[in-house]
C-alpha positions in Angstrom: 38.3 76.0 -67.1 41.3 74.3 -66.9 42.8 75.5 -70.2 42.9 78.9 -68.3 46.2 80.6 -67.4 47.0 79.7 -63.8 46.4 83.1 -62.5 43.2 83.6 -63.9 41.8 80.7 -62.5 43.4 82.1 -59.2 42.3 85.5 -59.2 38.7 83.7 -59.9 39.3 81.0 -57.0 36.1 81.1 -55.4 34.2 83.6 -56.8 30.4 83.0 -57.6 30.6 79.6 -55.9 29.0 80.8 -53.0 24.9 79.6 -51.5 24.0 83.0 -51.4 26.2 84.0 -55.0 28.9 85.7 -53.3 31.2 87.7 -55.6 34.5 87.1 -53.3 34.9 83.6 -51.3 33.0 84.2 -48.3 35.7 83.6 -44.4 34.5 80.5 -42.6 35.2 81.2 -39.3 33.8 78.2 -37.7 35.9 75.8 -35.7 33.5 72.8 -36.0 31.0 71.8 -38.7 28.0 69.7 -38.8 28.0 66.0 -39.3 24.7 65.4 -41.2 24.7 61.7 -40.4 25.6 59.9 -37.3 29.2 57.6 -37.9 29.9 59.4 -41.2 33.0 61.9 -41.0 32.3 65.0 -42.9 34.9 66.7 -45.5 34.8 69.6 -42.7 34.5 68.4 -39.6 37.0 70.8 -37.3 38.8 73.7 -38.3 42.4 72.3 -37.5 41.9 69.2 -39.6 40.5 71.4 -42.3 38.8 74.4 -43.5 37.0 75.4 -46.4 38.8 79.3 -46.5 42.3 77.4 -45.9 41.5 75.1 -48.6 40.8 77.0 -51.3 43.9 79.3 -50.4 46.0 75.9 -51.1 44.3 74.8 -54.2 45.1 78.2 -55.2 48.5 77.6 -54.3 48.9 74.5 -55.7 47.3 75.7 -59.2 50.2 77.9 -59.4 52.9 75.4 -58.1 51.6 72.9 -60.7 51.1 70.4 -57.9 48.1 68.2 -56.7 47.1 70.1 -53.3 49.0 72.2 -50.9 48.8 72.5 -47.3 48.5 75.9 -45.6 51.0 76.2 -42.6 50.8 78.8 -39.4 53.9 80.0 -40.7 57.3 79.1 -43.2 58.9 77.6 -40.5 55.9 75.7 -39.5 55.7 74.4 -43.3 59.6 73.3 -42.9 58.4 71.5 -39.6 55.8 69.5 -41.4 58.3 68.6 -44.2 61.1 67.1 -41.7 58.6 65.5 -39.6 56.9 63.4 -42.5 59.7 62.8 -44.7 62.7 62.4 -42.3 63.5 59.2 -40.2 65.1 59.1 -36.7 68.7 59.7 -37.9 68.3 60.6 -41.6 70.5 62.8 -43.5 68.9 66.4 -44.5 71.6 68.2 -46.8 70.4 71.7 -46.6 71.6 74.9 -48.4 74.6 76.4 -46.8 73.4 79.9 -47.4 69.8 79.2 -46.6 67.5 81.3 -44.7 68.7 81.2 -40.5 65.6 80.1 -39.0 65.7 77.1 -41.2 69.5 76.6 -40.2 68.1 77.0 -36.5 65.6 74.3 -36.5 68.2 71.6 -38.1 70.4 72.3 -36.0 68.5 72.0 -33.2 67.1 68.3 -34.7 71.1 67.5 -35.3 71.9 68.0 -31.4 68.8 66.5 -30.3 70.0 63.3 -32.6 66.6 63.2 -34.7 68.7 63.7 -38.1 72.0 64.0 -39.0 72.6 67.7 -41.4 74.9 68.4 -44.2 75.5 72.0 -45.2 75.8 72.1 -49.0 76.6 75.1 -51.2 73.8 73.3 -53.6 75.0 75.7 -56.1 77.9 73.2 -56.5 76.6 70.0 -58.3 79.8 68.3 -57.6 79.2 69.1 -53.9 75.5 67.9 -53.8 76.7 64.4 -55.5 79.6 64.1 -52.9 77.0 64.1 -50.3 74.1 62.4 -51.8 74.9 59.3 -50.2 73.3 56.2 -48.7 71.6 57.9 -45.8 70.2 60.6 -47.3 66.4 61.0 -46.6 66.1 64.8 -48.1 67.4 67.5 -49.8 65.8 70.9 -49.6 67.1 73.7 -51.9 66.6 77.5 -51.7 66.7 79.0 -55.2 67.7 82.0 -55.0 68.9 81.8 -51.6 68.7 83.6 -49.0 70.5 86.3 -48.7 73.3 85.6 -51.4 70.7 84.8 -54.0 72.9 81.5 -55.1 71.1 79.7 -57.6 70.7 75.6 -57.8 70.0 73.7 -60.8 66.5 72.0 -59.8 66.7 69.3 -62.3 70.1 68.3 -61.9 69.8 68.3 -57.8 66.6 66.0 -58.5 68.3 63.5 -60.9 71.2 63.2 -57.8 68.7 63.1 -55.1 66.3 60.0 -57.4 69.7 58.1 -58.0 69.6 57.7 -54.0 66.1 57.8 -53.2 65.8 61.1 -51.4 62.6 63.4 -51.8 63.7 66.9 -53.1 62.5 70.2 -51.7 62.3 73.3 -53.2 62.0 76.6 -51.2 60.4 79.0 -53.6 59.6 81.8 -51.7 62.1 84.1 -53.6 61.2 83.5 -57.3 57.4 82.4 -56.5 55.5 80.7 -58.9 55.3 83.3 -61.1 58.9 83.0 -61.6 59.7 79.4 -60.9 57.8 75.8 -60.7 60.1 73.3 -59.2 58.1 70.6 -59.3 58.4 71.0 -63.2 62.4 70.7 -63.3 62.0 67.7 -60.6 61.0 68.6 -57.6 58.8 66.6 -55.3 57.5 68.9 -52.7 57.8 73.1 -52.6 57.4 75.4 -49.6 56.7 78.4 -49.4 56.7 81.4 -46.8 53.9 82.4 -47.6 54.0 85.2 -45.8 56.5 86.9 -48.3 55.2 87.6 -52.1 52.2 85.3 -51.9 50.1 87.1 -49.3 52.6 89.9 -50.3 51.2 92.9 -47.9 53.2 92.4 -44.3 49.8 91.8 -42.4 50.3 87.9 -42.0 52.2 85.3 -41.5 51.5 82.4 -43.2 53.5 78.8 -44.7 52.3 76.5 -47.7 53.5 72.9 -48.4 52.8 71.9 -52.1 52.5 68.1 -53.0 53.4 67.0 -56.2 51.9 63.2 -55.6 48.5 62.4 -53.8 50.8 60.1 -51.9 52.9 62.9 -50.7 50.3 65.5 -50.2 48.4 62.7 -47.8 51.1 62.8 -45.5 51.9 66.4 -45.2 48.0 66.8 -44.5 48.1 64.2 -41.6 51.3 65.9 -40.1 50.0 69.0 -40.0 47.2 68.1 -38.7 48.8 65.9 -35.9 51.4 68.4 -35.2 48.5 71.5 -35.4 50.3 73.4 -37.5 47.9 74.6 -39.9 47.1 78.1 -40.6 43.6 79.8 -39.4 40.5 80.7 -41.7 41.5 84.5 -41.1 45.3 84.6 -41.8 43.8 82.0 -45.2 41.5 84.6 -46.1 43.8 87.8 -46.1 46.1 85.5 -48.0 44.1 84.8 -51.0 42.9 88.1 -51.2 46.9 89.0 -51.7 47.6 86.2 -54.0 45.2 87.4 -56.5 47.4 90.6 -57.1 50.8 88.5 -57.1 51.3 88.6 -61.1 50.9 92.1 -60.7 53.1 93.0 -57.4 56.1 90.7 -58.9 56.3 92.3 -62.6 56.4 95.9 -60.8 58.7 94.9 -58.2 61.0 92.8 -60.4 61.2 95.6 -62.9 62.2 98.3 -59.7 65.1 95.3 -58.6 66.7 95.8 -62.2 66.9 99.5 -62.0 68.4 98.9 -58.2 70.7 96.3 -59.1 72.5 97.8 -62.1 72.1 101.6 -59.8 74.6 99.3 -56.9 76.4 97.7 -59.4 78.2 100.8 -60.7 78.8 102.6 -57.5 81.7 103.4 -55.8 80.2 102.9 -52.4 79.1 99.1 -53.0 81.8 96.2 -53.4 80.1 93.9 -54.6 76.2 92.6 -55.7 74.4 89.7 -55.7 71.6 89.7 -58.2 71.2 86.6 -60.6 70.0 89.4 -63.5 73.3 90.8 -63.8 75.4 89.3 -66.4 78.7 89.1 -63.6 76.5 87.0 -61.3 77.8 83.1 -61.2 74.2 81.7 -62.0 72.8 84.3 -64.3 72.9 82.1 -67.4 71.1 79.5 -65.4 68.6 81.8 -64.1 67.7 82.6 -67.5 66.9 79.1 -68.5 65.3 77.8 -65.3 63.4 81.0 -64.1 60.8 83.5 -65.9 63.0 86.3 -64.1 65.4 87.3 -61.4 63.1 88.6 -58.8 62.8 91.2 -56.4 65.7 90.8 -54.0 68.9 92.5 -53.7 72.1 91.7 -51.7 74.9 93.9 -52.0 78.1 94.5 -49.8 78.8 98.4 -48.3 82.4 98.9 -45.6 79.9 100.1 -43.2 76.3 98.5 -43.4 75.1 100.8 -40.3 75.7 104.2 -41.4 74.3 103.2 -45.0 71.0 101.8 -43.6 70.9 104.7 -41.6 70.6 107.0 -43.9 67.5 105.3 -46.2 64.4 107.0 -46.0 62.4 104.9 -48.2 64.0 101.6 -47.6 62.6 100.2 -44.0 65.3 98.5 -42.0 63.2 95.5 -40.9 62.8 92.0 -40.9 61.0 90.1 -43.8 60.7 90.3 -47.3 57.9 90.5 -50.2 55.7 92.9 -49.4 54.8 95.9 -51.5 56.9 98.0 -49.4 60.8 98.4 -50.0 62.8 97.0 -47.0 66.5 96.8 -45.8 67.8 94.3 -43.7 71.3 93.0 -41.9 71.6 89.3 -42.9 74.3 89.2 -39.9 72.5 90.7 -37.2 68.8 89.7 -38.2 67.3 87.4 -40.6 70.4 84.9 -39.7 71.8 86.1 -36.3 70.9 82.6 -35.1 73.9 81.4 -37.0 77.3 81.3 -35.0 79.8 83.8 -36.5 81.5 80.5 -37.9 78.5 79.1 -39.8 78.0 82.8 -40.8 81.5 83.3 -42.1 80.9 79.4 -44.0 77.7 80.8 -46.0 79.3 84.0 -47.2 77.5 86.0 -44.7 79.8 89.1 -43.8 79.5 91.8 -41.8 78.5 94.4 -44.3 76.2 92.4 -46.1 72.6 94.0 -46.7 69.9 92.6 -48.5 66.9 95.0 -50.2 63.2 93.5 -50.7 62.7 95.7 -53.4 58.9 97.1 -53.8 56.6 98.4 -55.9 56.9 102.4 -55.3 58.0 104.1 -58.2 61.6 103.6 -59.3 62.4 107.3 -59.1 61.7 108.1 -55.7 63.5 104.3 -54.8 66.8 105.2 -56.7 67.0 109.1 -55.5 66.7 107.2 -52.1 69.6 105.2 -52.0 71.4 107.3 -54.4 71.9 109.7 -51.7 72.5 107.2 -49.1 75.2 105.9 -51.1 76.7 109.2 -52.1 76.8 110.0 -48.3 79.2 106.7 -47.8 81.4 107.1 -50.4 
């Protein structure tokens, strides 16, 4: 079984393995389980702790990741939370992306005030900038790859050989490229997260995190936190996503191959000033991206002079929050996914005003580019 691609063994995750020879995993809704002997603590004893639904989704996970076990999170940010809270000591340096996702920013920020840890914003793009602040009190480094929203991309290995030289654990946010696109704990990483809630459950009806453990040792701690802190995700939001991570292989080739078509359609018109996709040849980390990554993914960011009246005239592309589901999406970096950010922070990262980013789906490309073809003509 184990010489089996990493997707068939997780499109098979549970089947058949059932008392009563259930085709699909059965949901195990109960909060508490029987202790067949008095004194002895079962595997599965109460449904915060663990849960036989939430622990096949993370051995699913974890198949994919390459790692030993994974822990399934109530949400992304709730997988970040775990991460700090076992890995980082009272007054410990995080460097963090500069460019990375705002909720992230949030919650570091609000650990720097509070003096729990002491952050360093990092274009981690920029080895010479990583090594100029891996220093003596560094505890972690976590990397998006792409990032989010300028789709920057960091060399994994080379951050991870910096990081080792000072003793720092690496994590790897790889909610953008996924698995199928990108294992970091291959080039180096130690520990990968995931918002799980993007391309792995992949169909905007949950929200769900995942912490992936390269080491037993590691793993073992993110379990205990999360179960300390109760952050662990429920049997019903673990069930709905496994049932989408079967169909991820599928959802990212289509959606990848749509994000092509898009990005070359933006990168030619008059209307845009300028893309960010790590497929296009212009991009600063394409030739990077080729070696480290089995594609460029499904995301899109692309400056317009008036973000607004562009996203107001989309039919098919919904202005909302989020990414990764099957459906195409707009959003306003500046205004939404990082509004958190102070105008200052924002202006730091790259973040401007007429920034959009596009979660490309998987409808066809026709109906995708005659959408924002005419949006775009309308701005010109």
């Amino acid at each position: 079984m184990n010489q089996l691609d990493p997707t068939t063994r997780v499109i098979r995750a549970g089947i058949g393995q059932e008392t009563y020879g259930d085709v699909v995993a059965p949901l195990h809704l109960s909060t508490n389980f029987v202790s067949a002997k008095f004194g002895e603590t079962p595997v599965f004893d109460y449904s915060r702790s663990a849960n036989p639904t939430r622990a096949l989704l993370g051995r699913a996970i974890a198949d994919l990741e390459g790692g030993c076990d994974a822990v399934v999170t109530a949400s992304g940010m709730a997988a970040i939370t775990t991460v700090l809270e076992a890995f980082t000591p009272a007054g410990g340096t995080v460097i963090a992306p500069l460019d990375g996702y705002g909720g992230t920013w949030r919650l570091l920020d609000a650990q720097q005030r509070k003096g729990l840890l002491k952050l360093s914003l990092v274009d981690t793009s920029d080895l010479a900038a990583v090594a100029q602040a891996c220093d003596d009190t560094v505890k972690l480094v976590i990397v998006e790859t792409p990032s989010n929203p300028l789709l920057r991309v960091t060399d994994i290995a080379a951050v991870a050989e910096l990081a080792r030289a000072r003793g720092a654990i690496v994590v790897a946010d790889n909610t953008f490229a996924t698995p199928m696109l990108q294992r970091p704990l291959e080039l180096g990483a130690d520990i990968v997260v995931h918002s799980a809630t993007k391309y792995l459950a992949g169909h905007s009806d949950v929200v769900l995190g995942a912490v992936v453990a390269k080491s037993q040792e590691h793993f073992e701690q993110i379990a205990w936190w999360s179960n300390a802190l109760g952050l662990t995700a429920g049997a019903i939001d673990s069930y709905l996503g496994l049932r989408g991570l079967r169909t991820l292989r599928l959802r990212m080739q289509a959606a990848q191959a749509n994000a092509a078509e898009i990005a070359h359609l933006l990168d030619a018109h008059p209307a845009v000033s300028r893309v960010y996709y790590p497929g296009l040849p212009s991009h600063p980390g394409h030739e990077l991206a080729r070696r480290q990554q089995d594609g460029f993914g499904a995301i899109v960011s692309f400056e317009v002079a008036d973000a607004a009246a562009l996203a107001g005239r989309l039919r098919l592309f919904t202005l909302a929050e989020s990414l990764g589901g099957v459906e195409s999406l707009i959003s306003h970096p500046a205004t939404m996914t990082h509004a958190s950010m102070p105008p200052d922070v924002q202006a730091a990262a790259g973040i401007t005003p007429g920034l959009l980013r596009l979660s490309v789906g998987v409808e066809p490309i026709a109906d995708l580019v005659a959408d924002l073809t005419q949006a775009l003509d309308e701005i010109a």
